[in-house]
PDB file of N, CA, C and O in Angstrom, chain B, residues numbered from 101:
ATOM      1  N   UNK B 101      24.450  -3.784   5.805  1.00  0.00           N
ATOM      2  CA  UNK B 101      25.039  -5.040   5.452  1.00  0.00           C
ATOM      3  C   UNK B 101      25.050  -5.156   3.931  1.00  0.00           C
ATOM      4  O   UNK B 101      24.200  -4.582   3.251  1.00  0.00           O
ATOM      5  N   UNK B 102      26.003  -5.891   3.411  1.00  0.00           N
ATOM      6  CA  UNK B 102      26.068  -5.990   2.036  1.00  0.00           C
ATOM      7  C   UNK B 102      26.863  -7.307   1.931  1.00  0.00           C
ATOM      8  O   UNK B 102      27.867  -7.721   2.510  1.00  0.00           O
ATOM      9  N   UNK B 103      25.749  -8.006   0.626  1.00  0.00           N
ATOM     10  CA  UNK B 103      26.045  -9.377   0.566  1.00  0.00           C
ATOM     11  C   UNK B 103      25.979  -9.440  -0.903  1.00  0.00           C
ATOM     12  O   UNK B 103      25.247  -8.711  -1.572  1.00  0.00           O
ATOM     13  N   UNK B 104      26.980 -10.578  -1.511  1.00  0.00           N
ATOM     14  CA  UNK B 104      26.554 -10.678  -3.157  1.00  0.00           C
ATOM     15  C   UNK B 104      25.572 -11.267  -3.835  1.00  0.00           C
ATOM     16  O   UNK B 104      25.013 -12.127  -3.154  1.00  0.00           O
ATOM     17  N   UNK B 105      25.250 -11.175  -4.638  1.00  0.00           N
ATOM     18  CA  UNK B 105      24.196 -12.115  -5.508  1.00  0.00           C
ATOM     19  C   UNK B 105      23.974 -13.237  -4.983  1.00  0.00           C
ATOM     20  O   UNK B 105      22.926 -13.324  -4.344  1.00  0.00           O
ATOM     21  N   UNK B 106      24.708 -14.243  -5.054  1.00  0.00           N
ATOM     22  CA  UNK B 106      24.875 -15.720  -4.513  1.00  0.00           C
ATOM     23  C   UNK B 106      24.433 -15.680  -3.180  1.00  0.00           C
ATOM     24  O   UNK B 106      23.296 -16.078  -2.929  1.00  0.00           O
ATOM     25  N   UNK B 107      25.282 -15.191  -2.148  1.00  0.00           N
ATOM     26  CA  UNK B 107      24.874 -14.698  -1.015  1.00  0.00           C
ATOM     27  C   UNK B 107      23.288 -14.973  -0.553  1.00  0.00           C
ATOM     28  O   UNK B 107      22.619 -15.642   0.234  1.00  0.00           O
ATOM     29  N   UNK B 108      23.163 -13.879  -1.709  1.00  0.00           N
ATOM     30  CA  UNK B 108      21.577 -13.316  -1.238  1.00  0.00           C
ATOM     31  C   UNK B 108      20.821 -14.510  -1.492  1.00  0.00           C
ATOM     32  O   UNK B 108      20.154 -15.049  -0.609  1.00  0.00           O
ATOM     33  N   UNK B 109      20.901 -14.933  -2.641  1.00  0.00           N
ATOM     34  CA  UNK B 109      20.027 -16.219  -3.371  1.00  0.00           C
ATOM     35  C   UNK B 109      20.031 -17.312  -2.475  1.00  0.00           C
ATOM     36  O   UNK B 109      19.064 -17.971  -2.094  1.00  0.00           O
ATOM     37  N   UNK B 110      21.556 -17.464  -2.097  1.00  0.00           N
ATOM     38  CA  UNK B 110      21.692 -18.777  -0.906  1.00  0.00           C
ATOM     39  C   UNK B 110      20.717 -18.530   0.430  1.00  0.00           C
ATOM     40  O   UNK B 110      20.131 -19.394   1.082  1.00  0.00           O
ATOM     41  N   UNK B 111      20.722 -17.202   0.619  1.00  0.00           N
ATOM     42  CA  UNK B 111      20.537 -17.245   2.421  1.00  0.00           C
ATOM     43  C   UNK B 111      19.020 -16.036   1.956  1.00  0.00           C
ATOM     44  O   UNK B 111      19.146 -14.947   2.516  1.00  0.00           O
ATOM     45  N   UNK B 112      18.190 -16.111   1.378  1.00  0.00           N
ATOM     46  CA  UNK B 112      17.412 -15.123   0.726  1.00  0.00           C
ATOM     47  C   UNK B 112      16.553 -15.211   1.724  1.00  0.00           C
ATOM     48  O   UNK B 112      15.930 -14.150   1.698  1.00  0.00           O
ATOM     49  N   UNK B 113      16.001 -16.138   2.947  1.00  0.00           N
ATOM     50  CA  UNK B 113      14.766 -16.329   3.838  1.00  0.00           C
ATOM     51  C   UNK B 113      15.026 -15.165   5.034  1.00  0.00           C
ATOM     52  O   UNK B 113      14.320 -14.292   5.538  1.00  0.00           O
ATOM     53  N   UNK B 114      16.702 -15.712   5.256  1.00  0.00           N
ATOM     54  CA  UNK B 114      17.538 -15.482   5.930  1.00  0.00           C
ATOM     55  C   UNK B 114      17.582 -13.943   6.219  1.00  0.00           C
ATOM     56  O   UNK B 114      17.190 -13.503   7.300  1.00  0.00           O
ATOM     57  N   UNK B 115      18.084 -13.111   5.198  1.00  0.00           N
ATOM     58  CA  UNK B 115      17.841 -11.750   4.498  1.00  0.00           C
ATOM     59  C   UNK B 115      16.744 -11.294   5.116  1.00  0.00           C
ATOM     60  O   UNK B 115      16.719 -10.580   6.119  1.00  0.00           O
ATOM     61  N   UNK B 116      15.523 -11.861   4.295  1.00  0.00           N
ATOM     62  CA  UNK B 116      14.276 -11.310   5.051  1.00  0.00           C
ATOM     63  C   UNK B 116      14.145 -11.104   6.368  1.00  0.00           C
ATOM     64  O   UNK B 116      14.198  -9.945   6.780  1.00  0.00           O
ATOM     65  N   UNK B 117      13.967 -12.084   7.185  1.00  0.00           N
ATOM     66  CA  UNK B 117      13.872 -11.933   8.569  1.00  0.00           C
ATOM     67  C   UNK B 117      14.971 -10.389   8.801  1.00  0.00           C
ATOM     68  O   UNK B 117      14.389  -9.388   9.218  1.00  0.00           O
ATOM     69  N   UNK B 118      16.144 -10.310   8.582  1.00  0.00           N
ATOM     70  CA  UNK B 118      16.799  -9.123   8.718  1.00  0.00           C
ATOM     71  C   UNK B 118      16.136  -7.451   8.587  1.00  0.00           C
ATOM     72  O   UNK B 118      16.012  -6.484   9.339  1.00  0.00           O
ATOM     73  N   UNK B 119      15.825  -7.779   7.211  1.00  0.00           N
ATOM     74  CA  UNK B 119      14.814  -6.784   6.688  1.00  0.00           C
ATOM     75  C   UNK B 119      13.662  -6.703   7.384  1.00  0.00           C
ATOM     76  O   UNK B 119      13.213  -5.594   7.674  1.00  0.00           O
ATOM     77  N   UNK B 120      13.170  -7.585   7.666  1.00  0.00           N
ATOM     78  CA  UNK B 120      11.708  -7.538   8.737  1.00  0.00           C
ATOM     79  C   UNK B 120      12.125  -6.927   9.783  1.00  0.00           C
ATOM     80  O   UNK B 120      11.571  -5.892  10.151  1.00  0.00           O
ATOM     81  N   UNK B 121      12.921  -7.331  10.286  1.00  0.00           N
ATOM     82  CA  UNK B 121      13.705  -6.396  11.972  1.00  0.00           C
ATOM     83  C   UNK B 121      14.096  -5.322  11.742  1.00  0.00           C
ATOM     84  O   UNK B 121      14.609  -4.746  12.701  1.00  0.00           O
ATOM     85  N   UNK B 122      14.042  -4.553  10.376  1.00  0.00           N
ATOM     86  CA  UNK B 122      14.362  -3.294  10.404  1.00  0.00           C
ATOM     87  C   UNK B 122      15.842  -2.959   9.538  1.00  0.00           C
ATOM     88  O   UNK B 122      16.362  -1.844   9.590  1.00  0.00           O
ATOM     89  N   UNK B 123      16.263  -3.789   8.960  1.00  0.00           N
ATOM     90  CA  UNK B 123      17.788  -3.806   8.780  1.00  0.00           C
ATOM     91  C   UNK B 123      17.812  -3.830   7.005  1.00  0.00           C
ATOM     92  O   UNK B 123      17.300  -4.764   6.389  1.00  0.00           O
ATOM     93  N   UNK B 124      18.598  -2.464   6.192  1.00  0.00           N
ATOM     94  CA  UNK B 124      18.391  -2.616   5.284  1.00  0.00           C
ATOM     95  C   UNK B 124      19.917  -3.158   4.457  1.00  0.00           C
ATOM     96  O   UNK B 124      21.030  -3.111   4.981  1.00  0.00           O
ATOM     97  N   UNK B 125      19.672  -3.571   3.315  1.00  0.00           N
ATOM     98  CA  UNK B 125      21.187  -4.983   2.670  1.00  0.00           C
ATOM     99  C   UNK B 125      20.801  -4.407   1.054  1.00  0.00           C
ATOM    100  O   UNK B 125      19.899  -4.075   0.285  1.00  0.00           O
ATOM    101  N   UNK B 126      22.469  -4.616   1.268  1.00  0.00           N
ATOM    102  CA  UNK B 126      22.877  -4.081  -0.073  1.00  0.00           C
ATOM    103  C   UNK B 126      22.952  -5.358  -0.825  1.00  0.00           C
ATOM    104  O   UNK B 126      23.296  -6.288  -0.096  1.00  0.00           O
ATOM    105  N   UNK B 127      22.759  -5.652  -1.925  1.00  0.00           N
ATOM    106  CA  UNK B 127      23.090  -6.646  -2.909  1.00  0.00           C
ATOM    107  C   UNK B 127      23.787  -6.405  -4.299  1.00  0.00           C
ATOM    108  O   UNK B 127      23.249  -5.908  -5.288  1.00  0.00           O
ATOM    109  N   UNK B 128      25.211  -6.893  -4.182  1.00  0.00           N
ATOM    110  CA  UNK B 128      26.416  -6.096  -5.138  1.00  0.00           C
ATOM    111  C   UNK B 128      26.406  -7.639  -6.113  1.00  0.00           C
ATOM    112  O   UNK B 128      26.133  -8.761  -5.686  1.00  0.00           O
ATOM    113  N   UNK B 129      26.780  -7.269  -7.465  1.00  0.00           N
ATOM    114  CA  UNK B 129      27.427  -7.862  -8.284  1.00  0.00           C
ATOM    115  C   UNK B 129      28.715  -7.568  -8.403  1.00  0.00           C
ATOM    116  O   UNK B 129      28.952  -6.437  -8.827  1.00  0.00           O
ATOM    117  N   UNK B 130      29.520  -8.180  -8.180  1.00  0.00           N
ATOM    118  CA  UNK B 130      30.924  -7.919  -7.983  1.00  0.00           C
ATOM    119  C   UNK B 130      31.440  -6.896  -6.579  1.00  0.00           C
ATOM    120  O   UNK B 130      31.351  -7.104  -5.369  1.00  0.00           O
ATOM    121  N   UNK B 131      32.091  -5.548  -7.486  1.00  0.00           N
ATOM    122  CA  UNK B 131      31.613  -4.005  -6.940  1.00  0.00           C
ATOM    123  C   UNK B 131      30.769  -3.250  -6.788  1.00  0.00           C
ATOM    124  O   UNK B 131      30.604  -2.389  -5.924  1.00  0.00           O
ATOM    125  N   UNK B 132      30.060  -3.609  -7.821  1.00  0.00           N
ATOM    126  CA  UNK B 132      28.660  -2.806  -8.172  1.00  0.00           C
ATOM    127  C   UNK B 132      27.615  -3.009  -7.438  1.00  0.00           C
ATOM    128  O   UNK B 132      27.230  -4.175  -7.531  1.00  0.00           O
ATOM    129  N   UNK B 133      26.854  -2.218  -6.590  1.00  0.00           N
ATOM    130  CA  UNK B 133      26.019  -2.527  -6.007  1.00  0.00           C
ATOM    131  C   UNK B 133      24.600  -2.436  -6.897  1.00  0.00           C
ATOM    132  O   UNK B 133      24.493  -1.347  -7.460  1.00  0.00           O
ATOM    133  N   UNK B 134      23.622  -3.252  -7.108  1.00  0.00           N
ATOM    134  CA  UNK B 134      22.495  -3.600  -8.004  1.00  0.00           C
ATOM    135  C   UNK B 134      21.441  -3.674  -7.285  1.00  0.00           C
ATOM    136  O   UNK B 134      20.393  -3.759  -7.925  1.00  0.00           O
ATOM    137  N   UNK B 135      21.332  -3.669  -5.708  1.00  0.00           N
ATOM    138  CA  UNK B 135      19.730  -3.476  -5.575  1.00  0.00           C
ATOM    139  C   UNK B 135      20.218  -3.333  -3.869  1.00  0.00           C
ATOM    140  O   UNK B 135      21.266  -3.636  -3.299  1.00  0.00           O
ATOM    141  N   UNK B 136      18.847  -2.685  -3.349  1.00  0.00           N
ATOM    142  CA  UNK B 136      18.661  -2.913  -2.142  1.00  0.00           C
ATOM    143  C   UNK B 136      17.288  -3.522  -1.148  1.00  0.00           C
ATOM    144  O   UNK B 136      16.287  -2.816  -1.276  1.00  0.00           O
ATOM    145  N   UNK B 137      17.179  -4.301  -0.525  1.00  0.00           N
ATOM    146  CA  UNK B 137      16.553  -4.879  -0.117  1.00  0.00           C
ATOM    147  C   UNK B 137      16.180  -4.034   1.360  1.00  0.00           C
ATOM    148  O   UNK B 137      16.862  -4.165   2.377  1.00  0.00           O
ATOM    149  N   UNK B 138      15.103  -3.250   1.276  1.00  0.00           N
ATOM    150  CA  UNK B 138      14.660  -2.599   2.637  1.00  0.00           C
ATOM    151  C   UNK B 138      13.237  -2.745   2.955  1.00  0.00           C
ATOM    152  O   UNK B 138      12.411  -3.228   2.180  1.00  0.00           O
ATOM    153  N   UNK B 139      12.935  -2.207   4.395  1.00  0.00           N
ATOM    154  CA  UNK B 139      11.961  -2.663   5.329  1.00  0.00           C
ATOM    155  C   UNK B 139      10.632  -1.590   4.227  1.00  0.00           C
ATOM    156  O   UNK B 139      10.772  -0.479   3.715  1.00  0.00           O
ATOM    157  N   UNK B 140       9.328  -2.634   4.223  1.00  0.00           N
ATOM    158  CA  UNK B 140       8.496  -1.946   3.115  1.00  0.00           C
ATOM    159  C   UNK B 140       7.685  -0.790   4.221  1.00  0.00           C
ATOM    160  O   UNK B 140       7.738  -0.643   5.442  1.00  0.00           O
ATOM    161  N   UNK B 141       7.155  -0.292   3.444  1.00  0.00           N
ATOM    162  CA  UNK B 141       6.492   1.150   4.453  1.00  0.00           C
ATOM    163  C   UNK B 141       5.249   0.569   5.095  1.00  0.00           C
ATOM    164  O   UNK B 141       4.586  -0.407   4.745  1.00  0.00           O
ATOM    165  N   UNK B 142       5.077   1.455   6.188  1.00  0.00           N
ATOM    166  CA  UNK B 142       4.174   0.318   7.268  1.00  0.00           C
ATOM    167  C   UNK B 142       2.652   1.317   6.436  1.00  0.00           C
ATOM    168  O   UNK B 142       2.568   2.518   6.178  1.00  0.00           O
ATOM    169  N   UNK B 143       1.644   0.173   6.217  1.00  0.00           N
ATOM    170  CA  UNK B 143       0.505   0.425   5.788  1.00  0.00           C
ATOM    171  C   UNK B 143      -0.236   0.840   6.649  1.00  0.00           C
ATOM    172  O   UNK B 143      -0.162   0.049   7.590  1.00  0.00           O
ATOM    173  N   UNK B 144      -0.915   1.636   6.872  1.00  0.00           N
ATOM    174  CA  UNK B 144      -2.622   1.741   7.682  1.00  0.00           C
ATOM    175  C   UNK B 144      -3.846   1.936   7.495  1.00  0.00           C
ATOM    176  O   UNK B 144      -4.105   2.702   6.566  1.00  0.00           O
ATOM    177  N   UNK B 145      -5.023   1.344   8.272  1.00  0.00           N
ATOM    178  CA  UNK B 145      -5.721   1.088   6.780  1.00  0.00           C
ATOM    179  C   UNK B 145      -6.268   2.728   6.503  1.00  0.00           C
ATOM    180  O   UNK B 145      -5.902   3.538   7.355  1.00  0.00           O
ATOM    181  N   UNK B 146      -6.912   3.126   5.640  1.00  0.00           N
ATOM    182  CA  UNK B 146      -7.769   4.134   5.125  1.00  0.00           C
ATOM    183  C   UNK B 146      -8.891   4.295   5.350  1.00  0.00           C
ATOM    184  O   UNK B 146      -9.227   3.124   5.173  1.00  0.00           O
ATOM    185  N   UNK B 147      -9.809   4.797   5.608  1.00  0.00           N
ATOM    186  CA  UNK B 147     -11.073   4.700   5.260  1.00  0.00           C
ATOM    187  C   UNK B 147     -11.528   5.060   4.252  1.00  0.00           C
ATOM    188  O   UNK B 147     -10.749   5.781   3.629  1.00  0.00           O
ATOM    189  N   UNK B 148     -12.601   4.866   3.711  1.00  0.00           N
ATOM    190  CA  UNK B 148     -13.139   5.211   2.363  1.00  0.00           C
ATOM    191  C   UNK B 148     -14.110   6.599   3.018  1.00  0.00           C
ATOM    192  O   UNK B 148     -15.052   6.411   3.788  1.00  0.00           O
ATOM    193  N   UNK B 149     -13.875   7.340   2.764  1.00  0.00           N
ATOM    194  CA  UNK B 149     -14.877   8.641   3.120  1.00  0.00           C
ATOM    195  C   UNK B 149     -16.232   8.065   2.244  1.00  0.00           C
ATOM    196  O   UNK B 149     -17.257   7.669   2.798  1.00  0.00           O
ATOM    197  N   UNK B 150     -16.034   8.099   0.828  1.00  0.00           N
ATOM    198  CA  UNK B 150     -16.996   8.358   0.256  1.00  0.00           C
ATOM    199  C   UNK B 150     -17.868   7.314   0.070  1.00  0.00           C
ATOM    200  O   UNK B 150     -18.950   7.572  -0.456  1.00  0.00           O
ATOM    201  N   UNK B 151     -17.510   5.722   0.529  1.00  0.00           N
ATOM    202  CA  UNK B 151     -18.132   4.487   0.897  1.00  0.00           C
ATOM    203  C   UNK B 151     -18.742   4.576   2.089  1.00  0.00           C
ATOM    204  O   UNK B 151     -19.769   3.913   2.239  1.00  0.00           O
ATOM    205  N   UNK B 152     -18.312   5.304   3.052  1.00  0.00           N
ATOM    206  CA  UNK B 152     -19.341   5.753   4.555  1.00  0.00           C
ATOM    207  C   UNK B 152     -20.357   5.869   4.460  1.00  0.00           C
ATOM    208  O   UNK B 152     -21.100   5.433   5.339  1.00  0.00           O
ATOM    209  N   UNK B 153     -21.051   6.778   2.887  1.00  0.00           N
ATOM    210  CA  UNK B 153     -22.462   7.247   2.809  1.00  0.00           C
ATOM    211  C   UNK B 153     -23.138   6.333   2.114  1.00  0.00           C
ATOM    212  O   UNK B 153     -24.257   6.652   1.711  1.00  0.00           O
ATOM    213  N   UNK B 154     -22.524   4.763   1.767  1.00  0.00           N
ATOM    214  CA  UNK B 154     -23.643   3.557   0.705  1.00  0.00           C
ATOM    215  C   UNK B 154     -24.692   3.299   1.757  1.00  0.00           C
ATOM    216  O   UNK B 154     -24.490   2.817   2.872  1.00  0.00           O
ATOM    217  N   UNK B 155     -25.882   3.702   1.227  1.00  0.00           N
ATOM    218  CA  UNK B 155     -26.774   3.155   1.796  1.00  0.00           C
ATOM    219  C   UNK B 155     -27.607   3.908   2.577  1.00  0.00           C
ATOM    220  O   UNK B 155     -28.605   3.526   3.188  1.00  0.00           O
ATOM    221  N   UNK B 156     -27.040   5.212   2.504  1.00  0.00           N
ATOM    222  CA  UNK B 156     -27.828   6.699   3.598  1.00  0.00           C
ATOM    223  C   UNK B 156     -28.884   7.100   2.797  1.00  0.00           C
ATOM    224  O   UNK B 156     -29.979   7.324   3.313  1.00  0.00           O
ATOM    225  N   UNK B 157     -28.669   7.246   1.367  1.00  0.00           N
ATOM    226  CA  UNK B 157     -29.740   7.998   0.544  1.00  0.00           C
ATOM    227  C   UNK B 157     -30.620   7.136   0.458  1.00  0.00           C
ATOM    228  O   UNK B 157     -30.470   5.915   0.430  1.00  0.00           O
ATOM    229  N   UNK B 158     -32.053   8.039   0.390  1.00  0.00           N
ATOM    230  CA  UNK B 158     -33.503   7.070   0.201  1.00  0.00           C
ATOM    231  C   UNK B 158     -33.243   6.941  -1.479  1.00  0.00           C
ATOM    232  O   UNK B 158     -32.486   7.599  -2.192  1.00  0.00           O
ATOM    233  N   UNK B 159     -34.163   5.842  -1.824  1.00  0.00           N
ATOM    234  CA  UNK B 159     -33.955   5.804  -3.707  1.00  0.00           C
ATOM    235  C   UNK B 159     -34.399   7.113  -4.688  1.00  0.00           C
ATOM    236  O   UNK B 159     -33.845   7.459  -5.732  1.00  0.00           O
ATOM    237  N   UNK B 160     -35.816   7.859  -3.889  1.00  0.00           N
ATOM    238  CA  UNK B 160     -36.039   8.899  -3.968  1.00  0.00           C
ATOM    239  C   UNK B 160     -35.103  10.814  -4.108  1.00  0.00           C
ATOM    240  O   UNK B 160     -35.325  11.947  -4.534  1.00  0.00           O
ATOM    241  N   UNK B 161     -34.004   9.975  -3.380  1.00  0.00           N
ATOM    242  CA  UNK B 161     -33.449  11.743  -2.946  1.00  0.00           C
ATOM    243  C   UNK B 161     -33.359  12.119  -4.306  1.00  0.00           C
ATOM    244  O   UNK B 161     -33.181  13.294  -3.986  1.00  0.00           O
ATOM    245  N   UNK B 162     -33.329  12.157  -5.406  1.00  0.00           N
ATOM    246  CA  UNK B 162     -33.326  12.766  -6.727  1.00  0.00           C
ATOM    247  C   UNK B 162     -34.750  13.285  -7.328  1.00  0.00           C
ATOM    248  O   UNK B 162     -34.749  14.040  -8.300  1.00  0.00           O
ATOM    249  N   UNK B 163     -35.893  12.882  -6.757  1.00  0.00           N
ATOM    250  CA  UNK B 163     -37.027  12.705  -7.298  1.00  0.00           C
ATOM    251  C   UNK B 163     -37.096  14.631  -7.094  1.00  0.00           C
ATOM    252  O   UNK B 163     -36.249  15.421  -6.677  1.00  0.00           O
ATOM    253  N   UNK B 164     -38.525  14.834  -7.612  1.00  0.00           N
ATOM    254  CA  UNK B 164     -38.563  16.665  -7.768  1.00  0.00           C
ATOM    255  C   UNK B 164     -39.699  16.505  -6.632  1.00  0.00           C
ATOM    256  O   UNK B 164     -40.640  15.732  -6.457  1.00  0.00           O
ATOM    257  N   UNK B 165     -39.172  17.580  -5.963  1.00  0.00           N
ATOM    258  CA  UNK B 165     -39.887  18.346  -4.869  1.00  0.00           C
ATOM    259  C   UNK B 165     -41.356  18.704  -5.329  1.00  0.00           C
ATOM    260  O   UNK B 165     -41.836  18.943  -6.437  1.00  0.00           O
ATOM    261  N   UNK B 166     -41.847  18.654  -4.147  1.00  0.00           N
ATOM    262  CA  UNK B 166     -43.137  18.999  -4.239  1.00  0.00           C
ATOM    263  C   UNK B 166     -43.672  20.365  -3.909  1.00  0.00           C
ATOM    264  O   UNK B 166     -44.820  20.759  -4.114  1.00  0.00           O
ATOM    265  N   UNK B 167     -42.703  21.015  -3.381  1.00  0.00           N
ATOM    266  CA  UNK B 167     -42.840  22.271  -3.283  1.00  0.00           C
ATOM    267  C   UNK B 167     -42.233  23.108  -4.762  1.00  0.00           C
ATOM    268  O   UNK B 167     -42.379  24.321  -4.911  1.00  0.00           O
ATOM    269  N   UNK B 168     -41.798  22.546  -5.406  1.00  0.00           N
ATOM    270  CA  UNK B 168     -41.187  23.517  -6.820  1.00  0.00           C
ATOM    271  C   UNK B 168     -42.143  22.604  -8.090  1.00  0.00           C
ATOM    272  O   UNK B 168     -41.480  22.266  -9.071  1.00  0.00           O
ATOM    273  N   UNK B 169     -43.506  22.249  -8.083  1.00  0.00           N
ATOM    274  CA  UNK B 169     -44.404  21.443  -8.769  1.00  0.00           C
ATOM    275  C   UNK B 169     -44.855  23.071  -9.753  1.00  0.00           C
ATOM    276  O   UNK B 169     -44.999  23.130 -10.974  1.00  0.00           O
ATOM    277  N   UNK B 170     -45.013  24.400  -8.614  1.00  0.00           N
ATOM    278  CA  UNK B 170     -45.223  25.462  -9.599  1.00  0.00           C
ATOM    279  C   UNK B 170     -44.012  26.046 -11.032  1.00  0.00           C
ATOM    280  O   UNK B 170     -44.096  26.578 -12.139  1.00  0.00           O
ATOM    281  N   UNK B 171     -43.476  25.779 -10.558  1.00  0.00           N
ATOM    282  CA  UNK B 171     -42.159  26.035 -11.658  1.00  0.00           C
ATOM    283  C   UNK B 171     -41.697  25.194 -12.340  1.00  0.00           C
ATOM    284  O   UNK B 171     -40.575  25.361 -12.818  1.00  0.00           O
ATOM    285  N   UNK B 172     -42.228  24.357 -12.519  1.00  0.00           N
ATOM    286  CA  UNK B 172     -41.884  23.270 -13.919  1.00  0.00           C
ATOM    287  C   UNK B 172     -42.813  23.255 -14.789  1.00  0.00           C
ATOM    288  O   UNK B 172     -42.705  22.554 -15.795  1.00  0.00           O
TER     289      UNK B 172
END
């Protein structure tokens, strides 16, 4: 679909709902077409891998072994 400037501005809610259903619109100045208005990419969430492990380590895990007390 392709609608003009005015168009778009007048009926802009209108548009959306279109775009939400999947339907992508051209928006021309005159002849010229100047933008397009399409369906945004479907998000999902992520997980954080490396936020999984807050809170696993003891405060210690850095501290020096007690078995390598001869070599320091």
């Amino acid at each position: 679909m392709e609608v003009t400037v005015h168009e778009a501005k007048t009926h802009f809610s209108r548009l959306l709902r279109r775009v939400e259903a999947g339907e992508t619109i051209v928006i021309r100045r005159g002849t010229h077409r100047v933008a397009i208005l399409s369906p945004a990419p479907v998000v999902t969430e992520q997980r954080m891998i490396w936020g999984d492990l807050a809170g696993s380590l003891p405060d210690d895990f850095d501290a020096p072994l007690a078995d390598f007390a001869d070599y320091s």
